[in-house]
Backbone and ligand atoms as CSV (ligand in chain L), in Angstrom:
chain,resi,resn,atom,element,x,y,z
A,1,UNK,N,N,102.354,93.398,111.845
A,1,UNK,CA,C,102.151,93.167,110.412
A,1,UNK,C,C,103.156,93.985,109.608
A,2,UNK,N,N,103.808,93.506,108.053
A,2,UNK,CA,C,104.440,93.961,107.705
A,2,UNK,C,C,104.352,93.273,106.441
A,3,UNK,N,N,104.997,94.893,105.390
A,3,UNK,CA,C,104.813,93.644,103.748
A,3,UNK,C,C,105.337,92.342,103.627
A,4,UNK,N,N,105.970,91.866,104.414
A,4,UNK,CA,C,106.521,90.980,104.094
A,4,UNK,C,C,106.036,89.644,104.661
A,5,UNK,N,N,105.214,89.667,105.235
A,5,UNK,CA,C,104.099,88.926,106.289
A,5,UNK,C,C,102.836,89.120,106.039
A,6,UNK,N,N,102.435,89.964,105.530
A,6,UNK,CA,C,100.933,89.940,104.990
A,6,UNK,C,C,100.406,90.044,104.005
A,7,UNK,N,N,99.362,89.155,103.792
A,7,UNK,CA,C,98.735,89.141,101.840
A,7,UNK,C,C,98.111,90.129,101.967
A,8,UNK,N,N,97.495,90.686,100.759
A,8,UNK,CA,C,96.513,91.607,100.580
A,8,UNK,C,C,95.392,91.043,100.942
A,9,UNK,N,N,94.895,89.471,100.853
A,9,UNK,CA,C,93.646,89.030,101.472
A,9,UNK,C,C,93.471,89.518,102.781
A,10,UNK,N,N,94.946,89.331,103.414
A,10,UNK,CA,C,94.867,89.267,104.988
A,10,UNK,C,C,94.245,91.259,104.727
A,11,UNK,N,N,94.519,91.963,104.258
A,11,UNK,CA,C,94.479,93.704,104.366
A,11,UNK,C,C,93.370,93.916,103.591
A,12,UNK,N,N,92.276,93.330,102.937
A,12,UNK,CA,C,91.060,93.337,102.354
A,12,UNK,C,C,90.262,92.927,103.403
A,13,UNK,N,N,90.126,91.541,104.235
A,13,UNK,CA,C,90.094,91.700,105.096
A,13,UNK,C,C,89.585,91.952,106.183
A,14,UNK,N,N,90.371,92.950,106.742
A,14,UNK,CA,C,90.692,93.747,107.728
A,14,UNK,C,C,89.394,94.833,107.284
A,15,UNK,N,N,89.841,95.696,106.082
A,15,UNK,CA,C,88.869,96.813,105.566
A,15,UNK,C,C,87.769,96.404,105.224
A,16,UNK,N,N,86.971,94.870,105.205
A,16,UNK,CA,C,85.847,94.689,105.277
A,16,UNK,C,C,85.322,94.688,106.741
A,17,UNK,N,N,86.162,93.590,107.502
A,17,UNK,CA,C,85.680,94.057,109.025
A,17,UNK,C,C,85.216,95.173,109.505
A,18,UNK,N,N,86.212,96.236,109.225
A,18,UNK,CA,C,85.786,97.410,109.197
A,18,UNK,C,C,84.696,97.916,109.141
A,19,UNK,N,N,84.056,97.969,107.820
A,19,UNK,CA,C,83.008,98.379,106.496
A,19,UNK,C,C,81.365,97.601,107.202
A,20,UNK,N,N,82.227,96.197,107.450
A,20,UNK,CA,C,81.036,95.530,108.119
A,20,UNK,C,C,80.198,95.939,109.688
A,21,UNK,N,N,81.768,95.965,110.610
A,21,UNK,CA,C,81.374,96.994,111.884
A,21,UNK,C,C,79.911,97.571,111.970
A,22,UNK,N,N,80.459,98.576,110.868
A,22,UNK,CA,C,79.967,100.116,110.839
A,22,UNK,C,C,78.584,100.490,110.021
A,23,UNK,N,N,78.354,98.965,109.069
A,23,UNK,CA,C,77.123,98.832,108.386
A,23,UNK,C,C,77.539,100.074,107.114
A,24,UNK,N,N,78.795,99.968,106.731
A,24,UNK,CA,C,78.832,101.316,105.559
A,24,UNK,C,C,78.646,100.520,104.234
A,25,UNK,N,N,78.947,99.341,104.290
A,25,UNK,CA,C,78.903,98.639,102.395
A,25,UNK,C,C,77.693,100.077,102.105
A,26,UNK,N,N,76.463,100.143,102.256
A,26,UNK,CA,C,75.554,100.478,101.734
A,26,UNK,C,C,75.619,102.053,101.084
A,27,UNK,N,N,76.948,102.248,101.580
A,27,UNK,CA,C,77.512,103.451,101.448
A,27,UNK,C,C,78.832,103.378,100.146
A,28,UNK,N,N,78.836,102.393,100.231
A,28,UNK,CA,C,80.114,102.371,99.195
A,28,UNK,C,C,80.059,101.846,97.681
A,29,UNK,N,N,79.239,102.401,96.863
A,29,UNK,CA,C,78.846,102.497,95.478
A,29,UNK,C,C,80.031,102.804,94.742
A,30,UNK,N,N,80.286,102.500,93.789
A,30,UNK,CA,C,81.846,102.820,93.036
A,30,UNK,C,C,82.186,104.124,93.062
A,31,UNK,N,N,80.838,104.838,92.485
A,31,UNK,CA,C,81.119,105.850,92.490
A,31,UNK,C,C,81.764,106.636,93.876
A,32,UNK,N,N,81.141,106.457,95.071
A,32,UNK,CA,C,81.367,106.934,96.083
A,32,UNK,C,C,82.671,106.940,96.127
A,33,UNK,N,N,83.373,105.240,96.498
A,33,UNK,CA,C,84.585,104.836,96.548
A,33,UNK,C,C,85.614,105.504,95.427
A,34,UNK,N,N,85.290,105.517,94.085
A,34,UNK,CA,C,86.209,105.773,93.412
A,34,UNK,C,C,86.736,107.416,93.868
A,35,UNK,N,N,85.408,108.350,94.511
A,35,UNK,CA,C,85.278,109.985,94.569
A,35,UNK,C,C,86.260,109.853,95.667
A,36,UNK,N,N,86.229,109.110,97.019
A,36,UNK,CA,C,86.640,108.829,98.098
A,36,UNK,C,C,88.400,108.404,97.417
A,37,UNK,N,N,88.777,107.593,97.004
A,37,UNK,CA,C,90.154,107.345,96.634
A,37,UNK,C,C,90.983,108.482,95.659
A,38,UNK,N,N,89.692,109.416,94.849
A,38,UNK,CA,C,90.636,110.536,94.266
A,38,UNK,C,C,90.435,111.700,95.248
A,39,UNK,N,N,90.085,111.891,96.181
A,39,UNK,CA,C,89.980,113.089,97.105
A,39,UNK,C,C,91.389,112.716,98.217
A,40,UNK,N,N,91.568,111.370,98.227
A,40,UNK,CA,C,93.062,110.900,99.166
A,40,UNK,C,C,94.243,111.183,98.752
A,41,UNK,N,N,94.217,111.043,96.973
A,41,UNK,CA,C,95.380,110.918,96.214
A,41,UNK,C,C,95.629,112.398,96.331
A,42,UNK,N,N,94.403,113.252,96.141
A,42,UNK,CA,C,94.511,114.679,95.686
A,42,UNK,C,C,95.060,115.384,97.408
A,43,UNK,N,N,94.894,114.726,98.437
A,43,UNK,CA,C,95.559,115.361,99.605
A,43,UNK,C,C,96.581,114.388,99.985
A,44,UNK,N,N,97.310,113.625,99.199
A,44,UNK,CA,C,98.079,113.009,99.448
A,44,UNK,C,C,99.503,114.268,98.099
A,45,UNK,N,N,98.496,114.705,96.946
A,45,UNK,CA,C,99.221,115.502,96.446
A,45,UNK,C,C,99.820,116.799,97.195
A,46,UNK,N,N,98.334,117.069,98.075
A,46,UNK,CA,C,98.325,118.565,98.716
A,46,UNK,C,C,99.561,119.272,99.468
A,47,UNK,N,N,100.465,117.843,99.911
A,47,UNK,CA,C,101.400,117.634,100.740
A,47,UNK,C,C,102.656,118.278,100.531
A,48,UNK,N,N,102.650,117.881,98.937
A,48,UNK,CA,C,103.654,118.463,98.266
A,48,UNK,C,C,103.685,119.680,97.152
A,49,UNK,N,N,102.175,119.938,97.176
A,49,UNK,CA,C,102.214,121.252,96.207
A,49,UNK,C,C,103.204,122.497,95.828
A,50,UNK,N,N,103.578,123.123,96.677
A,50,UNK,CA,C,104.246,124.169,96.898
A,50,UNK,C,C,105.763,123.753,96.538
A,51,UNK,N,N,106.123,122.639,96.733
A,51,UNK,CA,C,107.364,122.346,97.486
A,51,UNK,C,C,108.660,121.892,95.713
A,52,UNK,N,N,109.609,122.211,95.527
A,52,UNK,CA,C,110.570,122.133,94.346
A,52,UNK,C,C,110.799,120.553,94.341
A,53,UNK,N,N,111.135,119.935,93.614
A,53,UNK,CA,C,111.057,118.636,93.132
A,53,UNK,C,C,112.289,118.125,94.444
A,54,UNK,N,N,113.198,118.788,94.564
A,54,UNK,CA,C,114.209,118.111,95.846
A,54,UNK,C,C,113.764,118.599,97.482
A,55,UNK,N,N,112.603,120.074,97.210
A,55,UNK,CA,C,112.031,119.754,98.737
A,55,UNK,C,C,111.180,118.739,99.055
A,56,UNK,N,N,110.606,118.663,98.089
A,56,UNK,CA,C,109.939,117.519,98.165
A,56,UNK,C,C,110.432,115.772,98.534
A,57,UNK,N,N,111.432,115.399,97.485
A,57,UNK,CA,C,112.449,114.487,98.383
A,57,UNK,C,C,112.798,114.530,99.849
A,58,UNK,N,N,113.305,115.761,99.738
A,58,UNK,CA,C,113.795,115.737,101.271
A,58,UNK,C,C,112.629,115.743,102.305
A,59,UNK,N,N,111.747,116.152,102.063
A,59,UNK,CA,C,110.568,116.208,103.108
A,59,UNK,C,C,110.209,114.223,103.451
A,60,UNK,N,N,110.410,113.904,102.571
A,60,UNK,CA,C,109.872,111.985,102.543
A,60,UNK,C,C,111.048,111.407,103.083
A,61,UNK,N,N,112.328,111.685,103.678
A,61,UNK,CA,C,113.330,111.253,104.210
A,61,UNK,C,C,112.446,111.309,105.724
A,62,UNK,N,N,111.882,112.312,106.417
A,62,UNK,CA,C,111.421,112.191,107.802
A,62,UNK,C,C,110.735,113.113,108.180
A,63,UNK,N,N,110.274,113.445,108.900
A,63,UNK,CA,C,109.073,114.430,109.386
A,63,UNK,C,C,107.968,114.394,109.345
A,64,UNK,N,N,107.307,115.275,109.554
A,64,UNK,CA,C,105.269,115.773,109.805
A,64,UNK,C,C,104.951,115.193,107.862
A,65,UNK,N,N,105.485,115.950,107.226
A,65,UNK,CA,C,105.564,115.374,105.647
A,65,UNK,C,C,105.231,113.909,105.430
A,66,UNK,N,N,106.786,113.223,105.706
A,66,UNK,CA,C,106.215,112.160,105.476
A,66,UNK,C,C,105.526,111.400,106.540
A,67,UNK,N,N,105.343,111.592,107.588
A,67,UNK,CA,C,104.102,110.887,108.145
A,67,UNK,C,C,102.770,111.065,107.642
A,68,UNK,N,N,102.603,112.462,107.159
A,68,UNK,CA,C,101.444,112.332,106.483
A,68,UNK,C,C,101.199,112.083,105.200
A,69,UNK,N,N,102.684,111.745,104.432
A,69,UNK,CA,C,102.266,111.163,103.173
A,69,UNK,C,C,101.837,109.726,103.236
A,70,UNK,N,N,102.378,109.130,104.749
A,70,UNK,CA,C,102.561,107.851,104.809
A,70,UNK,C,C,100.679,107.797,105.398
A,71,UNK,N,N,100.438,108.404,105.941
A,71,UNK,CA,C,98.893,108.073,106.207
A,71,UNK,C,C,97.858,108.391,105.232
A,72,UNK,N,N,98.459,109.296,104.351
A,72,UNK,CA,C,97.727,109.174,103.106
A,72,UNK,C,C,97.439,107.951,101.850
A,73,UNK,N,N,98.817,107.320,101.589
A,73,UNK,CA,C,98.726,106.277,101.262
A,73,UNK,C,C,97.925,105.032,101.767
A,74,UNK,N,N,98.605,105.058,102.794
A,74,UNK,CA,C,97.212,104.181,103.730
A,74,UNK,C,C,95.909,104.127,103.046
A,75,UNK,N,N,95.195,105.906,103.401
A,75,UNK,CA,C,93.924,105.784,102.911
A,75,UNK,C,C,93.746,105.123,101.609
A,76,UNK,N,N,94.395,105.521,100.775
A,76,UNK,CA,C,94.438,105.211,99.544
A,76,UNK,C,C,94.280,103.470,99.296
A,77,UNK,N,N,95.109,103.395,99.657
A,77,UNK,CA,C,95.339,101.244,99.809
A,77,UNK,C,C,93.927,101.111,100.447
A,78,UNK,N,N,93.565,101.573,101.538
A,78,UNK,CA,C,92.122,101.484,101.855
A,78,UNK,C,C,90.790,101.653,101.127
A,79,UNK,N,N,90.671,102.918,100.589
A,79,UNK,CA,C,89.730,102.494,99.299
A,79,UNK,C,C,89.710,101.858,98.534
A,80,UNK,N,N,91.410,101.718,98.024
A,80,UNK,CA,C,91.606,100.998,96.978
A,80,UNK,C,C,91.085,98.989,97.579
A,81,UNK,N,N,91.086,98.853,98.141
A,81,UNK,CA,C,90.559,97.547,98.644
A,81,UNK,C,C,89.513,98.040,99.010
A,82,UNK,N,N,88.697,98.617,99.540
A,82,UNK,CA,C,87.358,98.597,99.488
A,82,UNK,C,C,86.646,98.384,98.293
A,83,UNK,N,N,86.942,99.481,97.168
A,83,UNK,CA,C,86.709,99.143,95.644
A,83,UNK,C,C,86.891,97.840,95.499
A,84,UNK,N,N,88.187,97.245,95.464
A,84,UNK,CA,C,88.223,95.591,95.030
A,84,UNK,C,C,87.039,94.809,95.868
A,85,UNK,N,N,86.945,95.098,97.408
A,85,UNK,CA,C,86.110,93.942,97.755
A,85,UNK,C,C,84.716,94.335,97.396
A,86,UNK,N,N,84.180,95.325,96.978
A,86,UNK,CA,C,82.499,95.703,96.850
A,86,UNK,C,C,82.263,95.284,95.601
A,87,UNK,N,N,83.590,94.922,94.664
A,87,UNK,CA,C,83.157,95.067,93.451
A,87,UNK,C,C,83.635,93.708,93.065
A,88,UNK,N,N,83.890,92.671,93.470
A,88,UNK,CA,C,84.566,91.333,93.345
A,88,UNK,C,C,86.186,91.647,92.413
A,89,UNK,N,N,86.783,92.322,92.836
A,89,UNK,CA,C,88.104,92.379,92.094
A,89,UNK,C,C,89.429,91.778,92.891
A,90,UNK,N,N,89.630,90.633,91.913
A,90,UNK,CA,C,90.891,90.152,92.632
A,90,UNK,C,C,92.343,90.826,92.226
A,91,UNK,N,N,92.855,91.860,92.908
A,91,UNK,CA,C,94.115,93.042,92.404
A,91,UNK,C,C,94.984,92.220,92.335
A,92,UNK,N,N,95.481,91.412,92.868
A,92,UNK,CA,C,96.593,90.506,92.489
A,92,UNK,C,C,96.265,90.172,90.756
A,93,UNK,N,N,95.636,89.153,90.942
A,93,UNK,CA,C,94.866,89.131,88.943
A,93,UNK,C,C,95.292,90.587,88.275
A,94,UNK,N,N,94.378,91.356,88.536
A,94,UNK,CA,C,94.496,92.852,87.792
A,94,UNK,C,C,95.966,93.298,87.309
A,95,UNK,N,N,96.750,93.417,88.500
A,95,UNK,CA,C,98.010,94.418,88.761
A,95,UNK,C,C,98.614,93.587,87.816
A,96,UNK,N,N,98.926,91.730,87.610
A,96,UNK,CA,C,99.430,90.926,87.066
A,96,UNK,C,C,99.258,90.862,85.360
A,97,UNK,N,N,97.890,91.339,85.576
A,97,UNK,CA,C,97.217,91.384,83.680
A,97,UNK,C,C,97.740,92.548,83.248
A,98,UNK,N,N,97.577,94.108,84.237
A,98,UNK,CA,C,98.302,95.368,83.938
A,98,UNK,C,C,99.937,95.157,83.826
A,99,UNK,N,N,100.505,94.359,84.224
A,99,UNK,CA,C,101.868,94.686,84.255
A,99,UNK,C,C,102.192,94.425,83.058
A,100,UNK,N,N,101.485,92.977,82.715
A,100,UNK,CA,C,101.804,92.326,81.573
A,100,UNK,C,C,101.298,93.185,80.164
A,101,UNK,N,N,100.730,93.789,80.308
A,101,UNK,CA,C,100.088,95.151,79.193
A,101,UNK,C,C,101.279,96.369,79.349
A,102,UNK,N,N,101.670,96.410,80.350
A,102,UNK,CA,C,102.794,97.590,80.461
A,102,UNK,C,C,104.139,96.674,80.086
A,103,UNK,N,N,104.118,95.592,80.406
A,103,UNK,CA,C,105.737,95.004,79.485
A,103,UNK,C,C,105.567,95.073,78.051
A,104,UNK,N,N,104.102,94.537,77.414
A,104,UNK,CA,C,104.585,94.752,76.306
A,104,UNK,C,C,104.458,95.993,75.330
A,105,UNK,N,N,103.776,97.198,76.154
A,105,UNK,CA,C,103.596,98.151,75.592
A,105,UNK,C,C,104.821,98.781,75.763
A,106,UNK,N,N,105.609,98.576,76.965
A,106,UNK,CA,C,106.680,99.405,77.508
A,106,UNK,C,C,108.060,99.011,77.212
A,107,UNK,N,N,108.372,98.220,76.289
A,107,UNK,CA,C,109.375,96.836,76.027
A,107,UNK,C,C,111.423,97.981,76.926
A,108,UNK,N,N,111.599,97.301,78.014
A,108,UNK,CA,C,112.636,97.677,78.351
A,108,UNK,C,C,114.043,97.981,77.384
A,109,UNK,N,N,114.073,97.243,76.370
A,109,UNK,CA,C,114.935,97.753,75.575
A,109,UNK,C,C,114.736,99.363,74.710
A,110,UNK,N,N,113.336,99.470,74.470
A,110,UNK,CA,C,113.084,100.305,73.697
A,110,UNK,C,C,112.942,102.007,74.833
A,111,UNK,N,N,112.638,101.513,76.147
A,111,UNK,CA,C,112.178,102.851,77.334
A,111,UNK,C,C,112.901,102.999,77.743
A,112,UNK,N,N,114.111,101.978,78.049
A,112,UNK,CA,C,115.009,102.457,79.133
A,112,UNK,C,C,115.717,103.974,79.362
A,113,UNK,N,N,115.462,104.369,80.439
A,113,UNK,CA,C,115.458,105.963,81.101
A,113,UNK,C,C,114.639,106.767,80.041
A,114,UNK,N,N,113.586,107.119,79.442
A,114,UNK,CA,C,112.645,107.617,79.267
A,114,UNK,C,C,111.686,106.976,78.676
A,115,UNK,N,N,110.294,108.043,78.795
A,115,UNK,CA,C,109.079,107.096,78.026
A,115,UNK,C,C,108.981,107.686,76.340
L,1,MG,MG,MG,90.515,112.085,104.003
């Protein structure tokens, strides 16, 4: 599998199979999920705390770093579709309605290289 080969249906999914397995839906209240997706982001931050804005670059070129930024994200995409499927949210729709709220709030002539 690869972005370029798989929908997000196909990766929603997957993380219901999952969810279903294991009998957790009953476990996954927004709240839960939403606590669960900011505790990922926040050790997906943890990664880079310490580190100067170009160690940090350089750490995401290869290593223990970015493998674990890269499995952090993961989680993240994982709640983040869990949230969508417990809660009937189609993210394609969403991301498409958000973008379109960020073009016209964000108009490229007026942002370009800063906000
Ligand atoms: Mg975790």
């Amino acid at each position: 599998m690869s972005d370029n080969k798989t929908t997000i249906n196909e990766l929603k999914s997957i993380v219901e199979s999952f969810v279903d397995e294991r009998d957790w839906k009953q476990f996954h209240s927004p709240k839960n999920l939403a606590m669960s997706l900011s505790v990922e982001v926040a050790e997906l931050m943890e990664l880079f705390q310490w580190l100067s804005l170009d160690q940090a670059r350089e750490a995401m070129k290869a290593g223990e770093t970015r493998e674990n930024a890269i499995a952090k994200i993961a989680d993240i995409l994982i709640y983040t579709l869990a949230f969508c499927n417990r809660n009937n949210i189609d993210i394609t729709d969403a991301v498409k309605k958000k973008m379109e709220k960020n073009i016209q709030k964000y108009p490229a002539d007026k942002f370009k290289g800063h906000f």
